[in-house]
C-alpha positions as CSV (number, residue, x, y, z in Angstrom):
1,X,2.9,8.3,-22.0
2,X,2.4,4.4,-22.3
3,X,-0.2,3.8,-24.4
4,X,-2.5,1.1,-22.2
5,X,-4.0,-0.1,-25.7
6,X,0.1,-1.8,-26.3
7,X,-0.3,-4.2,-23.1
8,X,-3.2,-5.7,-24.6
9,X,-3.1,-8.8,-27.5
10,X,-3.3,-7.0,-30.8
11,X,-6.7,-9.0,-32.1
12,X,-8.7,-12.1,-31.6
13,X,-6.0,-14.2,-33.1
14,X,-3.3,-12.8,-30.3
15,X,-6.3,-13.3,-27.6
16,X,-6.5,-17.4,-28.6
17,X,-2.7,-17.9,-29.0
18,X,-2.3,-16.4,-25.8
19,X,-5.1,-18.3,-24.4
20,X,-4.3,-21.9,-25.6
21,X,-0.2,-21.3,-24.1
22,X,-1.3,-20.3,-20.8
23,X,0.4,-22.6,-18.4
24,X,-1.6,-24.1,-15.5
25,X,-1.7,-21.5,-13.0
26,X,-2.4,-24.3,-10.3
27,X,0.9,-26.2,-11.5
28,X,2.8,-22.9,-10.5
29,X,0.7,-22.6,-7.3
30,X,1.8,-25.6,-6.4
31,X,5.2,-24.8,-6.4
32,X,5.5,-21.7,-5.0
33,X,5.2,-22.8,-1.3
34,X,3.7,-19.8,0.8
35,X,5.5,-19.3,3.7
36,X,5.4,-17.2,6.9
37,X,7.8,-14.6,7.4
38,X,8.9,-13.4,11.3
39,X,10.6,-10.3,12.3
40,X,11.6,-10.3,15.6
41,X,13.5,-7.4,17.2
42,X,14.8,-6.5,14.2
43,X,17.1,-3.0,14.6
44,X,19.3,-1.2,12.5
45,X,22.2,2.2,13.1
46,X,24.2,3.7,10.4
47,X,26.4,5.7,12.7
48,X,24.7,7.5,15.0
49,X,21.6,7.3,12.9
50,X,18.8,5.0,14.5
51,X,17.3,3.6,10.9
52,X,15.1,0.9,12.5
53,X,13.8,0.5,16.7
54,X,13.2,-2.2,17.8
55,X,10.7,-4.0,15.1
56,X,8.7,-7.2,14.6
57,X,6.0,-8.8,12.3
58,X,4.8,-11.6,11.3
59,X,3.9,-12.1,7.7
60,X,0.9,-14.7,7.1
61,X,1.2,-17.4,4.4
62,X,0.1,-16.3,0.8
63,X,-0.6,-12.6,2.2
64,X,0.1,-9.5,0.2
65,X,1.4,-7.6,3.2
66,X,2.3,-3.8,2.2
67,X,5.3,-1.5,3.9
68,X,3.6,1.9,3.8
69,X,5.1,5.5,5.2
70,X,7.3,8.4,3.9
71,X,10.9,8.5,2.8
72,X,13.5,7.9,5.0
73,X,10.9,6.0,7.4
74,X,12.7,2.3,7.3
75,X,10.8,0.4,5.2
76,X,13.0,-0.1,2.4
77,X,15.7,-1.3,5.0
78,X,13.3,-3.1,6.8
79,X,12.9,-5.2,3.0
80,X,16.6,-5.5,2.3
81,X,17.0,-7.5,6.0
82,X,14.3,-9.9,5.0
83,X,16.0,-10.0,1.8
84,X,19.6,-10.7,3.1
85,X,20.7,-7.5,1.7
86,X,21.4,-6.0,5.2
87,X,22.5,-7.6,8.4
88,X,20.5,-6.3,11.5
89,X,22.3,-5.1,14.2
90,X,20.1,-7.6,16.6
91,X,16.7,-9.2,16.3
92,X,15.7,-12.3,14.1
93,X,14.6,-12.9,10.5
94,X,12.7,-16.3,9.9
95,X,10.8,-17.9,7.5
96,X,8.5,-20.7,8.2
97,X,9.7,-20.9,11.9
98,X,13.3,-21.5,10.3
99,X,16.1,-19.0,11.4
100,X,17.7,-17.3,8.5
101,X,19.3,-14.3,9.8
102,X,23.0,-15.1,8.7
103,X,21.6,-17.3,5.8
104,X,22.8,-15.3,2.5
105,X,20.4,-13.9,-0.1
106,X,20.6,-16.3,-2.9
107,X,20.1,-19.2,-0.6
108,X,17.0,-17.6,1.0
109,X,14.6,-18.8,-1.7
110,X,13.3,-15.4,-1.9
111,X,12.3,-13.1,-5.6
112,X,12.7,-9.7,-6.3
113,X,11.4,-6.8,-7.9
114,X,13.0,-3.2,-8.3
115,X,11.7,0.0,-9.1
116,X,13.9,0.5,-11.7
117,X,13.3,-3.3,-13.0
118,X,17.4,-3.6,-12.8
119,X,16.8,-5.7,-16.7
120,X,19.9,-6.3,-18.5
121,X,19.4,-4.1,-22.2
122,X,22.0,-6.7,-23.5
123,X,20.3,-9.6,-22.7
124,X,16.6,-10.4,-24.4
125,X,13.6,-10.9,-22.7
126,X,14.0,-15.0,-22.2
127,X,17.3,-14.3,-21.6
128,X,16.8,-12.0,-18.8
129,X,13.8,-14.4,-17.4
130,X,16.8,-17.1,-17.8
131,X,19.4,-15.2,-15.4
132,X,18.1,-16.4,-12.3
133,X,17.9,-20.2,-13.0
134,X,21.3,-19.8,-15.3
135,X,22.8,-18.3,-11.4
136,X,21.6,-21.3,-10.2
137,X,23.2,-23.7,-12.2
138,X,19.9,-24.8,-14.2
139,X,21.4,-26.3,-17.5
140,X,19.7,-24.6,-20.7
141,X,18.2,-27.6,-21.9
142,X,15.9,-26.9,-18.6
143,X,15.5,-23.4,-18.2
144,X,13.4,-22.6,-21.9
145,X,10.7,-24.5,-20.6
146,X,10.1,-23.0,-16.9
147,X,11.2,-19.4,-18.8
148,X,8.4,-19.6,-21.6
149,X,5.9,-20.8,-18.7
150,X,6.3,-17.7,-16.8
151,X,6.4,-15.6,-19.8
152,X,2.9,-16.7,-20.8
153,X,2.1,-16.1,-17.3
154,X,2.2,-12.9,-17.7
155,X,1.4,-11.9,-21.0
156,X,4.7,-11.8,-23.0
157,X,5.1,-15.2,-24.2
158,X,5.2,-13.4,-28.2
159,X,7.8,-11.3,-26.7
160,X,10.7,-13.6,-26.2
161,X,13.5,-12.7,-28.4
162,X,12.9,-9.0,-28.0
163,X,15.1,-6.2,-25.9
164,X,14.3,-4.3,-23.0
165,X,14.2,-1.3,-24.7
166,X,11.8,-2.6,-27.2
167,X,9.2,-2.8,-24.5
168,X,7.0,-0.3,-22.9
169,X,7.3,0.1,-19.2
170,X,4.3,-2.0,-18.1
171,X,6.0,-4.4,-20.2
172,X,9.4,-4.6,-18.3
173,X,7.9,-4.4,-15.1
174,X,6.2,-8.1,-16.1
175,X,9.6,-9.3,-17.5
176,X,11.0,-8.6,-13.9
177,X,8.2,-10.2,-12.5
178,X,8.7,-13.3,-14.5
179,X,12.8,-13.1,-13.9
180,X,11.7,-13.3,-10.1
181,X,9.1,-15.9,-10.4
182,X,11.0,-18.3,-12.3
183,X,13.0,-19.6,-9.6
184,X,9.8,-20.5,-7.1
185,X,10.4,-18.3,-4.5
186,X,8.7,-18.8,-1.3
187,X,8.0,-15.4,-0.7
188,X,8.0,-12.6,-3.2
189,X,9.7,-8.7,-2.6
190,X,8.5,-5.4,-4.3
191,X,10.2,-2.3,-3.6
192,X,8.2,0.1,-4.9
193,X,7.8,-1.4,-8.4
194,X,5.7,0.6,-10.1
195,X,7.3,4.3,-9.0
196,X,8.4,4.4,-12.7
197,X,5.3,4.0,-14.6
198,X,2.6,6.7,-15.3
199,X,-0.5,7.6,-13.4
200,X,-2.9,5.2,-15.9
201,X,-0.5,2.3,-16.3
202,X,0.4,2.4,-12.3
203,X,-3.4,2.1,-11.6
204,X,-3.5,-0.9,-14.3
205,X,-0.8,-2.5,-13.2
206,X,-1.6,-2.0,-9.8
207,X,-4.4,-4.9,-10.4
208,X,-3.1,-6.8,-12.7
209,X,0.3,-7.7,-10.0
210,X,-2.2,-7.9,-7.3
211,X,-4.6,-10.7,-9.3
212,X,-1.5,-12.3,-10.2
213,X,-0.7,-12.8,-6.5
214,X,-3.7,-14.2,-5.6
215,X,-3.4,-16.7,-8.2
216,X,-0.3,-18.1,-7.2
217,X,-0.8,-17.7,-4.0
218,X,2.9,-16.0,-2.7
219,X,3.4,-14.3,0.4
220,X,4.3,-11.3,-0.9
221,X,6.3,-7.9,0.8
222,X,5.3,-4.6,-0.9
223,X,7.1,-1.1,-0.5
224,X,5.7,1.7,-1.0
225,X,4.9,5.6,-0.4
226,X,1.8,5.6,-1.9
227,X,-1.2,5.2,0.5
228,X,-3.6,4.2,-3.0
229,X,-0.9,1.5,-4.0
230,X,-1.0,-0.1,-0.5
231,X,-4.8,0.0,-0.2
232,X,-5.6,-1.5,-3.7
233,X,-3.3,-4.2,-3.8
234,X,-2.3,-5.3,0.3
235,X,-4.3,-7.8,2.4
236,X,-3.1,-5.9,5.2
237,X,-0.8,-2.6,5.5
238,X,1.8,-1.8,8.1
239,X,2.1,1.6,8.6
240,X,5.7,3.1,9.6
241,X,7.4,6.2,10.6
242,X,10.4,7.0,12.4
243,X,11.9,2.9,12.0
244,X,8.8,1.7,13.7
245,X,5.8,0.3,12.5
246,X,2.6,2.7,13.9
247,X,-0.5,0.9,13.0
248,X,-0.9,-2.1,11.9
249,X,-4.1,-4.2,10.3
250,X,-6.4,-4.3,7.2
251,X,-6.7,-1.2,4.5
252,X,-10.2,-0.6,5.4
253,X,-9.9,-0.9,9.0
254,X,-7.1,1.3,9.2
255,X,-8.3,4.1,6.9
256,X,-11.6,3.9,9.2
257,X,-9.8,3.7,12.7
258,X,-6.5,5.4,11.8
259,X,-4.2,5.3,15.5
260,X,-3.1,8.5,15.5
261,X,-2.5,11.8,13.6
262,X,0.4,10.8,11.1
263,X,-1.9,7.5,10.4
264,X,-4.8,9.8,9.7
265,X,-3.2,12.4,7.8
266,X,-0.9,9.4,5.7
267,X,-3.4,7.3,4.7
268,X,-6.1,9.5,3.2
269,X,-7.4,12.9,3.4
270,X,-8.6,13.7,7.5
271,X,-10.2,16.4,8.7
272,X,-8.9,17.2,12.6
273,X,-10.7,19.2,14.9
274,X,-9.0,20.2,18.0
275,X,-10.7,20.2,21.6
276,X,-10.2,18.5,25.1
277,X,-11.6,15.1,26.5
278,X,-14.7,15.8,28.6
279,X,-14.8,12.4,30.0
280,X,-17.6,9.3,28.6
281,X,-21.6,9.0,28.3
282,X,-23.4,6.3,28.8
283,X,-22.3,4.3,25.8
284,X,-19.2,4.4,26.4
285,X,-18.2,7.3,23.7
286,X,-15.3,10.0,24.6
287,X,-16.7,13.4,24.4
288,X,-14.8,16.0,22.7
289,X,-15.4,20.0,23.4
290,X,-14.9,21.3,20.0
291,X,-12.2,24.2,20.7
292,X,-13.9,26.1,16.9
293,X,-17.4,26.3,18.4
294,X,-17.1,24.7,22.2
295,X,-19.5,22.1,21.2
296,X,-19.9,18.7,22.8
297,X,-19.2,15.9,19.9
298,X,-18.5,12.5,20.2
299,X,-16.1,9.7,19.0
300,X,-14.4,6.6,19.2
301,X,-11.2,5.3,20.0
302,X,-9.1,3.6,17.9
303,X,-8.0,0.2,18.5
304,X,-5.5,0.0,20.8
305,X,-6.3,2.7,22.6
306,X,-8.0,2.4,26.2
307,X,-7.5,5.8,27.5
308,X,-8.5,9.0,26.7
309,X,-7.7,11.1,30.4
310,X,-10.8,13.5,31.3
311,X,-9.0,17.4,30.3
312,X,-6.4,15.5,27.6
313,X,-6.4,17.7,24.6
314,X,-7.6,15.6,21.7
315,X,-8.4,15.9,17.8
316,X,-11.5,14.4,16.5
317,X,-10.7,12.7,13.0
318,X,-13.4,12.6,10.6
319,X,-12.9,11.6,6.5
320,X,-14.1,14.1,4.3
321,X,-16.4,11.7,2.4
322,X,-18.0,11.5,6.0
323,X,-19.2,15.3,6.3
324,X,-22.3,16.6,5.4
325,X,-22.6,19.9,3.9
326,X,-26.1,21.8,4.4
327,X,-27.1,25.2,3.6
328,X,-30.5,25.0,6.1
329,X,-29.5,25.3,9.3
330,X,-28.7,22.2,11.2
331,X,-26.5,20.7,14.4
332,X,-23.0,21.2,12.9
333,X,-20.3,23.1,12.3
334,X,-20.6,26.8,11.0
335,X,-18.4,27.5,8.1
336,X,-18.1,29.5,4.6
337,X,-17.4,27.5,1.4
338,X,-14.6,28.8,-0.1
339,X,-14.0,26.7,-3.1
340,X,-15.8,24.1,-4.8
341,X,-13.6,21.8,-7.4
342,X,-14.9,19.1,-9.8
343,X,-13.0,16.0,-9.9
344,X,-15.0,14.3,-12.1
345,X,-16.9,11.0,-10.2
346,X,-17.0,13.7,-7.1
347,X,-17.1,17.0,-6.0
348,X,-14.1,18.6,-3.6
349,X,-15.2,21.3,-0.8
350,X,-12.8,23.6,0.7
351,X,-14.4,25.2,4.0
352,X,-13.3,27.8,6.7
353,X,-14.3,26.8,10.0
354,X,-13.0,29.7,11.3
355,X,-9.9,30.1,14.1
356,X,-7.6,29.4,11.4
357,X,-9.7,25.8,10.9
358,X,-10.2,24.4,7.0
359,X,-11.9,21.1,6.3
360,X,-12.5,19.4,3.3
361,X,-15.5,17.6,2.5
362,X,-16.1,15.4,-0.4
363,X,-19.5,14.7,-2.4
364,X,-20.6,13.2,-5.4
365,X,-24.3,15.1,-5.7
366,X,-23.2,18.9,-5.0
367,X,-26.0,20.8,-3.8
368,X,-26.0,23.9,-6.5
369,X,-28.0,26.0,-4.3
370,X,-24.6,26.5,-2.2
371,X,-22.4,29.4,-3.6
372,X,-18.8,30.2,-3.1
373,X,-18.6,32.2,0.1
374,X,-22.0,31.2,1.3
375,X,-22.3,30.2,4.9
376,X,-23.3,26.4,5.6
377,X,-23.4,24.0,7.9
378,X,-21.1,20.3,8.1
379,X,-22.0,17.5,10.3
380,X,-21.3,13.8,10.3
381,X,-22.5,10.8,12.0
382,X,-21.2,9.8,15.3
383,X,-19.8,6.8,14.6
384,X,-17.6,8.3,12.2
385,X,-15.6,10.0,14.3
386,X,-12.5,8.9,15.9
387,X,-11.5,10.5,18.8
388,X,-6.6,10.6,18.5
389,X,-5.1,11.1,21.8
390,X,-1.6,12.1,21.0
C-alpha cells in the first residue's frame, strides 16, 4: 500500500522550496482556454454490435463533466471519439462551435490521462513531461522551462531526474497529469485515472485532481465506473447504459431525483418498494399502493417525467440514509432487523419487509434498545420519495 505520508514534502524546508517555485497558477489559467465541447448524434457499430445510439452533449466551458455507468456501457468509446481516437459512424464532434469530426487527435488541442499512466520507464520524469512538446516540435532550449512549471504544479518539481519506477503511484499519476498539461490543452480527458491506485490514495487523489481543475479552470471529460469518483470530483455526471446517456444533471440532484431504476440502484444505495399508481392528491403527489403492506404512500417524479398512468405498476425509491427506524409503533413499514453492522461514522441496517422485500437503512445514532430479530417500524418523509415509472 502507498504510504500517503510519501506524497507529502518531507519537512518545513521541502514545504518553502516547494512554496517559493510555485508557478503562477493564473499564468497557466490563462493559457489553458476552456472550451465547449458538442456531441451531436454521435453513433458507433462494431459489427453487428450497437456500441453507441444515437448520442449528444454538450460540455460547458471549464466544467468537470464525468462519464459514469458500468462496463461495456459506451463511455470509454464515447471519450476516444471526442479524442479522435475513433471515427463515429455519423453524428458531430465540435469544440467551441468549430467542427472537428475528421480533424486528427494531435491537432485537436486536447490532453490525456490513462489508467495505466502509459509513462515511458526509460525516460525520466522531465523527460516524460517533455514528450508531448518534443512531438510538437518545441526545441529543448523551450521545453525545460514550461516542463519544470507544470512539475511544480503539481508537486514534483524535486523529482525531475528520477524514473517512473522510482515513484509511488499517486506520484505517476501527477507526472501524467503534467505530461498532459504541458501542451495547453483546451480540454482535458481522464479515462478512469485513478483505477490503479488504492482505496486511501484514490480518495486523496480524488481531491487533489479535482482542486487542480478548478484552478486552471479546464473543461475536463472524466471516465469512470465508480459512482463516489463521479460525485466527488464532477460538476455535473452523465449517467449511461446501453450507448445512451440515461440521466443527465448535477451529483446531488441526480442521487436525490434518480430517473429511473438502473439510475437509482447505480448511483448509490436505493431502497425500492413495489406497488401500482393510484392516481394524484391535491398537491399534485403520485400515490403509490405499497404491494408489502397495501398502504397508500406518496412520492415524486423525477425530472423529466410527466406521467405516471393511474394502475401503472411503480417502485417507490427511497435512500437508506432517508428511513427511519423505530421500535414504538408508528406509520411505517413493519419489518424485523436482521443485522446491524458498524461502519464506523455510521451504522448499516439490514431489514426484512417481508414478501421476499429487504431494505437497508442507514444511521449514525443506532438506537441500542433495538435487537437483532426485533420487530420495528421504518418510515421516511414524503418528499423523499421518488415515485420510477419504468
Amino acid at each position: 500500500m502507498h504510504s500517503l505520508a510519501s506524497e507529502l514534502p518531507s519537512g518545513p524546508s521541502d514545504i518553502q522550496a516547494s512554496t517559493a517555485a510555485q508557478p503562477s497558477v493564473e499564468q497557466i489559467r490563462s493559457d489553458l482556454p476552456a472550451k465547449s465541447v458538442s456531441l451531436i448524434g454521435i453513433t458507433k457499430h462494431y459489427g453487428g454490435n450497437v456500441v453507441l445510439k444515437p448520442l449528444s452533449l454538450e460540455i460547458r466551458p471549464g466544467e468537470l463533466l464525468a462519464l459514469l455507468g458500468p462496463s461495456g456501457c459506451g463511455k470509454t468509446t464515447t471519450l476516444r471519439v471526442l479524442a479522435g481516437f475513433v471515427s463515429p459512424d455519423s453524428g458531430t464532434v465540435r469544440l467551441d462551435g468549430e467542427d472537428v469530426t475528421d480533424v486528427p487527435p494531435n491537432l485537436r488541442g486536447l490532453g490525456m490521462v490513462f489508467q495505466s499512466y502509459s509513462l515511458f520507464p526509460h525516460m525520466t520524469v522531465l523527460e516524460n513531461v517533455a514528450f508531448g512538446l518534443r512531438m510538437r516540435g518545441v526545441p529543448a532550449s523551450r521545453r525545460t522551462a514550461p516542463v519544470r512549471e507544470m512539475l511544480e504544479l503539481v508537486r514534483l518539481g524535486d523529482y525531475a531526474d528520477r524514473y517512473p519506477s522510482q515513484l509511488s503511484g499517486g506520484q505517476q499519476q501527477r507526472v501524467a497529469l503534467a505530461r498532459a498539461l504541458v501542451t495547453r490543452p483546451s480540454v482535458l480527458l481522464l479515462d478512469e485515472p485513478l483505477g490503479a491506485l488504492d482505496k486511501n490514495l484514490r480518495e486523496r487523489m480524488q481531491f487533489e485532481i479535482r482542486a487542480l481543475q478548478r484552478s486552471l479552470g479546464i473543461t475536463t471529460v472524466l471516465v469512470t465506473h465508480d459512482q463516489e469518483e463521479a460525485m466527488t470530483m464532477s460538476d455535473r455526471i452523465a449517467v449511461m447504459s446501453g450507448g445512451e446517456i440515461i440521466q443527465i444533471g448535477e451529483p446531488a440532484s441526480i442521487y436525490a431525483r434518480p430517473k429511473n431504476r438502473f439510475v437509482s440502484e447505480f448511483l448509490g444505495t436505493s431502497n425500492l418498494l413495489e406497488g401500482t399508481c393510484m392516481g394524484r392528491d391535491p398537491q399534485g403527489r403520485v400515490l403509490v399502493r405499497l404491494d408489502l403492506n397495501g398502504r397508500i404512500n406518496a412520492g415524486s417524479l423525477p425530472p423529466g417525467v410527466d406521467d405516471c398512468p393511474e394502475g401503472a405498476r411503480v417502485a417507490l425509491a427511497v435512500r437508506p440514509e432517508h428511513l427511519v427506524v423505530q421500535a414504538s409503533p408508528s406509520f411505517g413499514v413493519e419489518c424485523v432487523l436482521e443485522s446491524r453492522i458498524f461502519r464506523g461514522s455510521y451504522c448499516v441496517y439490514e431489514l426484512q419487509a417481508g414478501a421476499g422485500t429487504k431494505l437497508i437503512a442507514f444511521t449514525q445514532v443506532p438506537d441500542e434498545s433495538i435487537g437483532i430479530g426485533d420487530q420495528v417500524q421504518v418510515s421516511w418523509q414524503v418528499e423523499q420519495a421518488v415515485v420510477l415509472v419504468d
